[in-house]
C-alpha positions in Angstrom: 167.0 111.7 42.8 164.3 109.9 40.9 162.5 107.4 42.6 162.2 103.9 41.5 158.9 104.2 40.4 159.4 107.1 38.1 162.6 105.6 36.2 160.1 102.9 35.2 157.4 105.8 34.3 159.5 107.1 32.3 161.1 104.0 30.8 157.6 103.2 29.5 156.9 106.4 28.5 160.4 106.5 26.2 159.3 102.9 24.9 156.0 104.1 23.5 157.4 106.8 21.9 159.5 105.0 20.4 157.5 102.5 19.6 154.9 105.1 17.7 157.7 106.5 15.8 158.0 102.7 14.1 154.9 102.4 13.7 154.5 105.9 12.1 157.7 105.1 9.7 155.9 101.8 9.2 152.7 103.3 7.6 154.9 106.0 5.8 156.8 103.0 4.1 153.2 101.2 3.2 151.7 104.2 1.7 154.9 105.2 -0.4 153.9 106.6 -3.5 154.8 104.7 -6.6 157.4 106.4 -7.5 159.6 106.2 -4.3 159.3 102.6 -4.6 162.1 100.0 -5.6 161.2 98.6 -8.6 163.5 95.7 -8.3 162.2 91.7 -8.8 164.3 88.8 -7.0 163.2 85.5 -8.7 164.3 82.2 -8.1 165.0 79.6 -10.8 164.3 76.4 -11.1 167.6 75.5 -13.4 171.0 76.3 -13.0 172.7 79.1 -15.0 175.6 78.0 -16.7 175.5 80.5 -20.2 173.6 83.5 -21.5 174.1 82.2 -24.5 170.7 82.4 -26.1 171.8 79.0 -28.4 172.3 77.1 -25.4 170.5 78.5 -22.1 167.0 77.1 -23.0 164.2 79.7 -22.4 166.2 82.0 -19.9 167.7 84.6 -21.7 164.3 85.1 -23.9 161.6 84.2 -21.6 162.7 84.7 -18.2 165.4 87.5 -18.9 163.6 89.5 -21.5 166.9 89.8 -23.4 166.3 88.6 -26.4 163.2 88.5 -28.8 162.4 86.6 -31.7 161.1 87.4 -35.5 157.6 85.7 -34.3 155.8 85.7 -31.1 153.2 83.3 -29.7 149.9 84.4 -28.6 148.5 82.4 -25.2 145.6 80.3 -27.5 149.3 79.5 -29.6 148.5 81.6 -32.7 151.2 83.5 -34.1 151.7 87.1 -33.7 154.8 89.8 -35.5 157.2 89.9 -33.2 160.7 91.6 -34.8 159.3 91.2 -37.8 156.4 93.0 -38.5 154.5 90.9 -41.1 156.1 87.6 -43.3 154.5 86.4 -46.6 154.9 82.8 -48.2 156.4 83.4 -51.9 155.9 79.9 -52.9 156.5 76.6 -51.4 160.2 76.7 -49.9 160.3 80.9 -50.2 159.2 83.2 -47.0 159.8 87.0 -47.0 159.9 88.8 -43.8 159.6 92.7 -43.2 161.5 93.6 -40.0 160.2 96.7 -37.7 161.8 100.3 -38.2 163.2 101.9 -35.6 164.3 98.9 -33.5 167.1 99.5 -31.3 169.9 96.7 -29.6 170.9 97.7 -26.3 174.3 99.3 -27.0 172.3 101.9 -29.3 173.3 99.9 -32.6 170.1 100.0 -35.3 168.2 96.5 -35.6 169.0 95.5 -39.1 168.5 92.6 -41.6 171.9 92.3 -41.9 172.2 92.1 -38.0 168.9 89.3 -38.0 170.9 87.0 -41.1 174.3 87.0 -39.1 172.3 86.0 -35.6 170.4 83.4 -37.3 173.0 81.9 -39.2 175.5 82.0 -35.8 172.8 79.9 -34.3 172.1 77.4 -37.1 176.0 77.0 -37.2 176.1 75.8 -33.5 173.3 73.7 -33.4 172.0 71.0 -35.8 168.8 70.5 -34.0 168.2 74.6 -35.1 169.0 72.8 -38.4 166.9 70.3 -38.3 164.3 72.2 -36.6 163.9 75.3 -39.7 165.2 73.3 -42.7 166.6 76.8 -43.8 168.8 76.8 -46.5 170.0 80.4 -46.9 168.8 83.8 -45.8 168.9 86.8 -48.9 169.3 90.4 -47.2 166.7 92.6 -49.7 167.1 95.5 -48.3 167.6 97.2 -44.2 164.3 95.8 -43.4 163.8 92.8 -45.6 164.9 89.2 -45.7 164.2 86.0 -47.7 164.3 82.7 -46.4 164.7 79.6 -48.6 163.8 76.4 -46.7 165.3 72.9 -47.8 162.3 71.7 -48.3 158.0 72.8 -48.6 157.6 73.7 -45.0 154.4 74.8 -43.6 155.6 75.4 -40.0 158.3 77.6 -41.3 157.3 80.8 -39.7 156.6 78.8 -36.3 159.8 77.5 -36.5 161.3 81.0 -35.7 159.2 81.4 -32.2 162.1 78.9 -30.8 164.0 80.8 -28.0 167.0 79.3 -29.0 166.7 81.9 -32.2 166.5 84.9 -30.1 168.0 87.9 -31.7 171.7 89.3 -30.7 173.5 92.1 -32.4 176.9 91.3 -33.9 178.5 93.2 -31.7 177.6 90.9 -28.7 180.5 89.8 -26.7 181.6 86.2 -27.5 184.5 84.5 -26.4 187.3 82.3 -28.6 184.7 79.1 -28.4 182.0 81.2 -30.0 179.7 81.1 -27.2 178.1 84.3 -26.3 179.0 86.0 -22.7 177.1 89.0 -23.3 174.2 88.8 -25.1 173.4 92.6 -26.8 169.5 92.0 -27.8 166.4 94.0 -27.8 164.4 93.2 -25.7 163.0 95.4 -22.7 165.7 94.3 -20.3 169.2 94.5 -21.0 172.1 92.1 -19.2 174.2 94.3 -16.9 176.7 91.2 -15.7 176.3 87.4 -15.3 178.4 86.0 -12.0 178.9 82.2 -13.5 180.2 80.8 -9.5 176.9 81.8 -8.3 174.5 81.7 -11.2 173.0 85.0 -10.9 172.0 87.1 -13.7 171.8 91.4 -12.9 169.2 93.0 -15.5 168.4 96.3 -15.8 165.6 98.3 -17.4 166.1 98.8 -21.4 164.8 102.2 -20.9 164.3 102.6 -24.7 162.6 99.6 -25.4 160.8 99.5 -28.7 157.3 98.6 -27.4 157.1 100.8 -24.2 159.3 101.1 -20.8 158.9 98.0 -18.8 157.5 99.0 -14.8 160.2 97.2 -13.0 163.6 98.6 -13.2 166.0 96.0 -12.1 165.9 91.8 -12.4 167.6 89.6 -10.4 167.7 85.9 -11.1 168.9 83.4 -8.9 169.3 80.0 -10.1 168.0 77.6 -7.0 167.7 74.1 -8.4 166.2 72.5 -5.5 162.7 72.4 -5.3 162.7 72.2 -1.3 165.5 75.4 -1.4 163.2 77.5 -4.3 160.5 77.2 -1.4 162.2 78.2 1.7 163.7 81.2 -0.4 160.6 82.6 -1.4 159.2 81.9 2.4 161.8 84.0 3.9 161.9 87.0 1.4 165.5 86.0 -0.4 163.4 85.5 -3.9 160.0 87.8 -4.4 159.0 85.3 -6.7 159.5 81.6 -7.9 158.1 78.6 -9.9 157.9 74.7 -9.5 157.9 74.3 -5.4 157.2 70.8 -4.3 153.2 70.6 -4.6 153.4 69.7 -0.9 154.3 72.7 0.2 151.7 74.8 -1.3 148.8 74.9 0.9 151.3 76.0 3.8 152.5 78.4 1.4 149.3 79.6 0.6 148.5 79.7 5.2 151.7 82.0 5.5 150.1 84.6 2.4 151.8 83.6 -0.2 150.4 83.8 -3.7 150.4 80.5 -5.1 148.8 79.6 -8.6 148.6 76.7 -10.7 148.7 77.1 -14.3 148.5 74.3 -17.0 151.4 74.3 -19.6 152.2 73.0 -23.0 154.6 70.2 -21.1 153.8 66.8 -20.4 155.3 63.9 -17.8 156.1 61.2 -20.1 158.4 57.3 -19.5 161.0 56.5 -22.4 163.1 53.8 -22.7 166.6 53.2 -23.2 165.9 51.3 -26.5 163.3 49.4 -28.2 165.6 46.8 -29.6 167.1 43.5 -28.5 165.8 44.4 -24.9 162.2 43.7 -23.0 160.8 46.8 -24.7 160.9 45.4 -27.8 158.1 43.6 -27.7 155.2 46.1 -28.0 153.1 43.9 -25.4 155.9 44.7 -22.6 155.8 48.6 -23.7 151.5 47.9 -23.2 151.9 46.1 -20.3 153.8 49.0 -18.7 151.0 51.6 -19.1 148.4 49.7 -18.5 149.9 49.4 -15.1 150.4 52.8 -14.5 147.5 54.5 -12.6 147.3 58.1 -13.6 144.3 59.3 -11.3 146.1 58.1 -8.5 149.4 59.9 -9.7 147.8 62.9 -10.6 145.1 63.2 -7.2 147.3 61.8 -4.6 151.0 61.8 -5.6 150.9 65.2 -6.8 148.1 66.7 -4.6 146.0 67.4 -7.8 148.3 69.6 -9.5 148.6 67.9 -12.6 146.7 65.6 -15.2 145.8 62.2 -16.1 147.5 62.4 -19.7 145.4 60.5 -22.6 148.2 61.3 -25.5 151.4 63.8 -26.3 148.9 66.3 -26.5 146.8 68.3 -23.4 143.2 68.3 -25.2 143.1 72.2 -24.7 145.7 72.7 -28.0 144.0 72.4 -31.5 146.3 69.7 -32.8 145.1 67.2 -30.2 143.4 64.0 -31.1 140.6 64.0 -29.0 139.7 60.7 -29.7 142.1 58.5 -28.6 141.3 55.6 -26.4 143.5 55.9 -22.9 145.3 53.2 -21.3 143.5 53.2 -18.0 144.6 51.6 -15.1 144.3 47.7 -15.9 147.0 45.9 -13.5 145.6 42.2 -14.5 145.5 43.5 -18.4 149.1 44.5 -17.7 150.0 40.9 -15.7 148.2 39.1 -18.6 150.2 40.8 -21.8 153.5 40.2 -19.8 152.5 36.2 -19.3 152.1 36.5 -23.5 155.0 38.0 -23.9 156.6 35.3 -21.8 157.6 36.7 -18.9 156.7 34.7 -15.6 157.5 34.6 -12.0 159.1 30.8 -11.9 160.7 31.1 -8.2 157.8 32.6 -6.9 159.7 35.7 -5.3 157.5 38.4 -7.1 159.8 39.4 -10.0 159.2 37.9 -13.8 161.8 36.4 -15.7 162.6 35.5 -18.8 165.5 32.8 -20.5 166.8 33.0 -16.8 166.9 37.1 -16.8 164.8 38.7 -14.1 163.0 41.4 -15.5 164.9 44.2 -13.3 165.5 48.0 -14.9 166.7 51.2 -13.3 164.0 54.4 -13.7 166.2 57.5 -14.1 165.0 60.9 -13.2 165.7 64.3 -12.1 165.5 66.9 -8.9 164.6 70.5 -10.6 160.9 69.2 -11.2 159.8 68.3 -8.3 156.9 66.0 -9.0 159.1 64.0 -10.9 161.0 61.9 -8.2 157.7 60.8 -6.0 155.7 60.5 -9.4 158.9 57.9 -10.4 158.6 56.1 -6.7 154.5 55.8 -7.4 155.5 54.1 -10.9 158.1 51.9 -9.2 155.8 50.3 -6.6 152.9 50.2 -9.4 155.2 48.5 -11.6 156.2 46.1 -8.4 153.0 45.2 -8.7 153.0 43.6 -11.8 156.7 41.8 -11.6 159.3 44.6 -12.4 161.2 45.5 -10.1 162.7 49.0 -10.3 165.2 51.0 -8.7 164.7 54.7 -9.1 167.9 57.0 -9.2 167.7 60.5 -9.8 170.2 63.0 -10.7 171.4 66.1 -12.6 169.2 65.9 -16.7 172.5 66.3 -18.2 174.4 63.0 -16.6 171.3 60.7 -17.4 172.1 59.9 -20.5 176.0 58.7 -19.8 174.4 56.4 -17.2 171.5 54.9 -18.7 171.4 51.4 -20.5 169.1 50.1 -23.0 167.2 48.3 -20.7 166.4 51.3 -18.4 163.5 53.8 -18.4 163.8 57.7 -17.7 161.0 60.2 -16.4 161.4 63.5 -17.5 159.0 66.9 -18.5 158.8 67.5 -22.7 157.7 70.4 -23.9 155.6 69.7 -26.6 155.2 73.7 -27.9 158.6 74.9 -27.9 157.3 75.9 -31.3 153.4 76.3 -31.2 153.3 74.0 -34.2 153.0 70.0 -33.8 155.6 69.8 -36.0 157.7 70.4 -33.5 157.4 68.1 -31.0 156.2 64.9 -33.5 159.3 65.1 -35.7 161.6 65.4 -33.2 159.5 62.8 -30.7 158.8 60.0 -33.5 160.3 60.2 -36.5 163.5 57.7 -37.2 165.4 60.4 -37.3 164.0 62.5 -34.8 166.3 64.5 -32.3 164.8 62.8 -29.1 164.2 59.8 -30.6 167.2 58.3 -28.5 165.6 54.7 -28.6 164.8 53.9 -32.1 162.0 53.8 -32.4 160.9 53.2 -36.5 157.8 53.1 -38.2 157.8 53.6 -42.1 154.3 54.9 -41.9 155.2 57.4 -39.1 157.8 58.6 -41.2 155.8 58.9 -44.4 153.0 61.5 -41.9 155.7 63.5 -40.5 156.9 64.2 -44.1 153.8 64.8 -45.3 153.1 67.2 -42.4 155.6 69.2 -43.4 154.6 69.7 -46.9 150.9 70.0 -46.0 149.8 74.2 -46.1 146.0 73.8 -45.5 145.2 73.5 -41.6 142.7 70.8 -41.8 144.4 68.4 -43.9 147.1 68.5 -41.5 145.5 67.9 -38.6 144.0 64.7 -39.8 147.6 64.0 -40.2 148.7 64.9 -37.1 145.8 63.1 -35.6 146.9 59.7 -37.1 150.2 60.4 -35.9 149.1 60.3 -32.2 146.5 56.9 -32.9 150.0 55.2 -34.2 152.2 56.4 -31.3 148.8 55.1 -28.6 148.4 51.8 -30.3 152.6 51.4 -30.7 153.8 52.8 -27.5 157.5 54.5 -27.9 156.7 56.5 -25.4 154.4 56.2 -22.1 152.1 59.5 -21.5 151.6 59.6 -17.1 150.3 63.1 -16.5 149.7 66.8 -18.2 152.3 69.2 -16.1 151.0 72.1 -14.3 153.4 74.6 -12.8 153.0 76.0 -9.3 153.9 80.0 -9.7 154.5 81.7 -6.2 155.1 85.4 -5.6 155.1 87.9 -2.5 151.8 89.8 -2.5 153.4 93.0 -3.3 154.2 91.6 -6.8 151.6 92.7 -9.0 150.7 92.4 -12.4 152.3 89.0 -13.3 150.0 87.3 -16.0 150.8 83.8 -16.9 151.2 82.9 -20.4 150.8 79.4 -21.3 153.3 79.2 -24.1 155.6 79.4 -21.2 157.6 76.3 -20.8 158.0 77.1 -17.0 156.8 80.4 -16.1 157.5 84.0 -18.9 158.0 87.5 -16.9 156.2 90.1 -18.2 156.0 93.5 -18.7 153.6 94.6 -16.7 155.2 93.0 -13.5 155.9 95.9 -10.9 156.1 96.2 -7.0 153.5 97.7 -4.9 154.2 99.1 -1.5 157.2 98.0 0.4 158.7 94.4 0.7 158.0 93.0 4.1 160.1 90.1 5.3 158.3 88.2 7.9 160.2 85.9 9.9 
């Protein structure tokens, strides 16, 4: 019979055998060879996932899926590069021809053909006016397999530009699309194909277009997991449930960072900008009030303390890194008795003494709308609303889903929200649509005949130079009339699990852009 002593010999003994076989598995595991490793990616996103429709599911299905491609790409300094086309030419003012690569392949096997480009494009177009009003094209002319012309409505120097939008991401014909005409299976070329889309959870399966026209991507499957909460994105990625995620709350990163987390901090095309509800018959009317309102905002603080240095005091519409900005534009720096003074002009006064201004017997009171997926925007809109305390309007700040704002918001009411201002890298894009009477976000009405007469011009001017100067005045006018407020230049926090490798950030993204060369080193590791 074994005495007491030895059961407990042995017991130890056992233990460390045991516990040297685990650790011996354990270094196996960490110095797999390549090619025994899972070359899977889980990454959690910042939206949620309603459609793979390329037409309606912002930058997702091109950008973040690699589904789709476009005719022309975007380089990282915003130049243009071929993309599905190959090369384009200008044939006179309103005439582009475009030569499409040979040998391109859609992912059920079907050939990538001019035909199959004109029937995508023109399915898009046919859903959505802004496309429309985005590309002025007026028809597409199959030449030949590889060869299209385009016919714009008008002289249109950002033509080719125009097709970078994701929105105009390629899909065969033989996509799958249900009887609304919406697209539940995208078929598209790029290096990762859709494998099934489960619309309760909002979770996209991709895997590996193994054919892909440009080279086999490293990572074999994709996972996305839409996680609209900024607080949740950051837990996820803590535990292991995502390898790899964007826009976490900025105070989070520095513990992210203690607990080994990659975290970096890229600057984007985007920028954090106040609208209002409407520039007539309301307080904003009055360009003083509109003045008044950014000179009270203080940006340093916003950008240092608010959010933790991760963004930028913004100047114009226009980070001073891009080409088309005006560098010369003279800020509205923080000025709370400038602001206090153009309000007393514009007649509004604190007559009961309680703090708030008033006007014909109205208290200057609005509500600042905003939303949760970005999350510096609800504590950036609770710094506005005690800086704008401070100067007699009072604000309430209510935030909820982008999509319900609109149905909720009055004239007299102010939203804070992220624009991207190179959805097309071309400021075509984002002035048109920004300032002109007619614009697509010009939800407020804003109007200036001059305004209008520059964007036009724009449009129709081919040399570079000339329109810049253009462009240029186009930002001095929107500075010295305020429709719009400029706060901060976004930056996006980008945070992945060590054992991702190869990510390289591409500021044309709009949020973050996978890449091909993402691929997983050694083994994933949750640490609890």
């Amino acid at each position: 019979m074994l005495s007491r002593k030895r059961k407990i010999g042995i017991g130890i003994a056992v233990c460390l055998v045991l516990l040297s076989s685990m650790i011996l598995m354990y270094v196996e595991r960490k110095t797999a060879s390549a090619s025994e490793i899972k070359q899977n990616l889980v990454v959690g996103e910042m939206w949620p996932i309603r459609t793979v429709d390329p037409v309606r599911s912002g930058t997702l299905v091109k950008e973040k899926a690699m589904i789709v491609e476009t005719l022309v790409e975007a380089n990282p300094d915003f130049t243009l590069k071929p993309g599905l086309a190959e090369s384009w030419e200008q044939i006179n003012d309103t005439q582009w021809k475009f030569y499409l690569r040979k040998g391109v392949k859609f992912h059920d096997g079907t050939e990538f053909t001019a035909d199959a480009v004109k029937w995508s494009i023109e399915n898009a177009l046919n859903k959505s006016p802004p496309l429309k009003a985005l590309t002025l094209i007026k028809s597409i002319e199959v030449l030949d397999k590889h060869t299209l012309l385009f016919t714009t409505e008008n002289p249109y120097a950002a033509f080719p530009a125009s097709l970078v939008h994701s929105s105009l991401g390629i899909v065969s014909p033989t996509s799958e699309i249900d009887d609304k005409g919406n697209i539940i299976k995208p078929i598209g070329t790029g290096p990762f194909k859709l494998e099934r889309f489960d619309i309760a959870t909002g979770t996209l399966y991709l895997i590996r277009n193994d054919d892909y026209w440009s080279g086999k991507p490293r990572l074999e499957r994709i996972i996305i997991k839409a996680i609209p909460d900024p607080a949740s994105r950051a837990i996820s990625v803590e535990k292991g449930e995502v390898d790899f995620t964007c826009d976490v709350p900025y105070g989070e990163i520095e513990r992210l960072k203690r607990l080994g987390l990659k975290v970096e901090l890229h600057a984007t095309a985007r920028v954090y900008q106040l609208t209002f509800g409407n520039l007539s018959d309301t307080p904003y009317s009055d360009v003083r009030v509109r003045k008044a309102i950014s000179y009270a905002i203080d940006r340093e603080a916003i950008s240092e303390r608010t959010l933790h240095g991760s963004a930028e005091p913004a100047v114009g519409p226009i980070m001073p890194t891009l080409w088309w900005a005006n560098r010369n534009l003279t800020e509205y720096s923080y000025n709370p008795e400038r602001a206090k003074e153009l309000l007393a002009e514009a007649g509004w006064r604190d007559v009961d003494g309680d703090g708030i201004l008033e006007k014909d017997g109205e208290e200057f009171s609005v509500t600042l709308y905003t939303y949760p997926e970005r999350p510096a925007l609800q504590p950036m809109a609770e710094a506005i609303q005690a800086m704008l305390k401070d100067v007699g309007i009072k604000v309430e700040v209510r935030v909820m889903e982008y999509s319900a704002i609109e149905k909720h918001m009055t004239d007299r009411d102010m939203k804070l929200a992220s624009y991207s201002v190179a959805m097309v890298p071309d400021p075509d894009y984002y002035f048109r649509k920004m300032f002109h009477s007619k614009g697509d976000y010009n939800k407020w009405g804003y109007s200036n005949s001059e305004m209008d007469s520059l964007l036009e011009h724009g449009l129709m001017t081919f040399d570079a130079d000339k329109r810049k100067e253009v462009y240029d005045r186009v930002q001095e006018i929107a500075l010295d009339e305020v429709p719009v407020i400029y706060v901060a230049y976004y930056k996006v926090p980008v945070v992945m699990h060590d054992y991702v490798k190869g990510f390289v950030f591409n500021p044309v993204a709009h949020d973050y852009m996978l890449n091909l060369e993402i691929y997983i080193e050694g083994q994933k590791t949750r640490w609890r």
